[in-house]
C-alpha positions as CSV (number, residue, x, y, z in Angstrom):
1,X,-2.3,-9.8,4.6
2,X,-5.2,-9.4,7.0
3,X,-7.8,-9.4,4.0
4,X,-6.7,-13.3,3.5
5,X,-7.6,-14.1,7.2
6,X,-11.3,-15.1,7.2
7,X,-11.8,-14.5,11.1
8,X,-10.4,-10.9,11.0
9,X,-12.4,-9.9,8.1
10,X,-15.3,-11.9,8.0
11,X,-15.9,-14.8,5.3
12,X,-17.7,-13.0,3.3
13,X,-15.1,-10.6,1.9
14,X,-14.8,-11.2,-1.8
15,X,-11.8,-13.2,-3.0
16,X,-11.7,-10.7,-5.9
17,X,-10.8,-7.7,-3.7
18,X,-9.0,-9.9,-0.9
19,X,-5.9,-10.9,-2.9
20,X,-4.7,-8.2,-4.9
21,X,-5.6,-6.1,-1.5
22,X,-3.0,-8.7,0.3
23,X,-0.7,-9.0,-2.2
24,X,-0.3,-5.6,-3.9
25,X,0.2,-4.8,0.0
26,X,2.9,-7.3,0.4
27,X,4.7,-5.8,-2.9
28,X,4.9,-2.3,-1.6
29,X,5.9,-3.1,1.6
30,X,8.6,-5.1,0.1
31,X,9.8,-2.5,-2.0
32,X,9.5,0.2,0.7
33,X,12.1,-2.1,2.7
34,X,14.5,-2.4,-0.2
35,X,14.4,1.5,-0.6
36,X,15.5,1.9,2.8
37,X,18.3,-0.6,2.5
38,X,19.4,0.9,-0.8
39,X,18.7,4.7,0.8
40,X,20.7,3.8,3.8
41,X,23.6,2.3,1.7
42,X,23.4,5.0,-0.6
43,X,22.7,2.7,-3.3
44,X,22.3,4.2,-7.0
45,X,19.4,2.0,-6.8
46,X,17.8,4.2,-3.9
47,X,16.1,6.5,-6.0
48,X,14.5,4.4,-8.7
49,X,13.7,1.8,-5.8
50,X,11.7,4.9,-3.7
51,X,10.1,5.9,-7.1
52,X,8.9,2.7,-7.6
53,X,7.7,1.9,-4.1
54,X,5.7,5.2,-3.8
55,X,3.9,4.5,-7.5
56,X,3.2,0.6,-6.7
57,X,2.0,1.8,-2.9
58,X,-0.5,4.5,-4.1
59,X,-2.0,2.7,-7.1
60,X,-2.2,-0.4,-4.6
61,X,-4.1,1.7,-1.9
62,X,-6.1,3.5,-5.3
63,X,-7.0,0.0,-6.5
64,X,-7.7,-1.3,-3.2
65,X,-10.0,1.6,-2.4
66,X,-11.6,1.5,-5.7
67,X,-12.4,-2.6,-5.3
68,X,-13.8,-1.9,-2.3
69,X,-16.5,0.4,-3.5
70,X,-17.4,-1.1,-6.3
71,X,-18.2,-4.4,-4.3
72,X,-19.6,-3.3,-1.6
73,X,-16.6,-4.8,0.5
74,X,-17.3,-5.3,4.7
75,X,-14.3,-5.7,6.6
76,X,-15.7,-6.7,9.9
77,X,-12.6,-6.3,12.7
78,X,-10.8,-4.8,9.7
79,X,-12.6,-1.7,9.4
80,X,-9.7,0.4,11.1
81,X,-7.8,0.0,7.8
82,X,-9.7,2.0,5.5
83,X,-10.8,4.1,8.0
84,X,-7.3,5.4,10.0
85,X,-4.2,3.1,8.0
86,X,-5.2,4.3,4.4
87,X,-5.3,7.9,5.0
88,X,-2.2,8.2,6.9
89,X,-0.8,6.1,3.7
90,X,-1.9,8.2,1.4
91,X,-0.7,11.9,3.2
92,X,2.7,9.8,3.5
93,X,3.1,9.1,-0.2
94,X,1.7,12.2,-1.2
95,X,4.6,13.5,1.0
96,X,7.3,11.8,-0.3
97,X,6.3,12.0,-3.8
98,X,6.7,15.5,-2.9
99,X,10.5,15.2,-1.4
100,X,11.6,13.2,-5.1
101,X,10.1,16.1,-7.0
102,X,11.5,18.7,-4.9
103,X,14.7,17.0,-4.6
104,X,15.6,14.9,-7.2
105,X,19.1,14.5,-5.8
């Protein structure tokens, strides 16, 4: 949600890239907390709910990533995200995608 705060970022950060960053963010996150709910109850939801999480994360940070190229996005005070938080995202989804394909069970 730090793309929607002007002083973080910098007012010039394009609303265009800003919300669906902040939102599409928001979603995953969301999701990724109901998985571990449903994981730690072992829910029959757990799997479908990690599958989904790990598909709406990684086309989130894809889209993200891809938004910010193609408009030349500057995230002033924000620049840590792109630079450490997104590829530590992306090695973590890889590696759970992994762990559902390996063990669908």
């Amino acid at each position: 949600m730090v793309f929607l705060v002007p002083t973080v970022v910098g007012p010039a950060l394009p609303a265009s890239f800003a919300v669906p960053a902040a939102y599409g963010d928001l979603l995953a996150g969301l999701l990724a907390l109901a998985a571990i709910v449903a994981l730690r109850a072992r829910s029959r939801l757990a799997l479908p709910l990690t599958w989904l999480f790990n598909i709406i994360g990684l086309l989130d940070l894809i889209h993200a990533f891809y938004q910010g190229l193609t408009n030349d996005v500057q995230l002033g005070a924000g620049y840590f995200i792109p630079t450490f938080v997104v590829p530590a995202l992306v090695i973590t989804h890889v590696m759970i995608f992994r762990m559902l394909v390996r063990h669908p069970r």
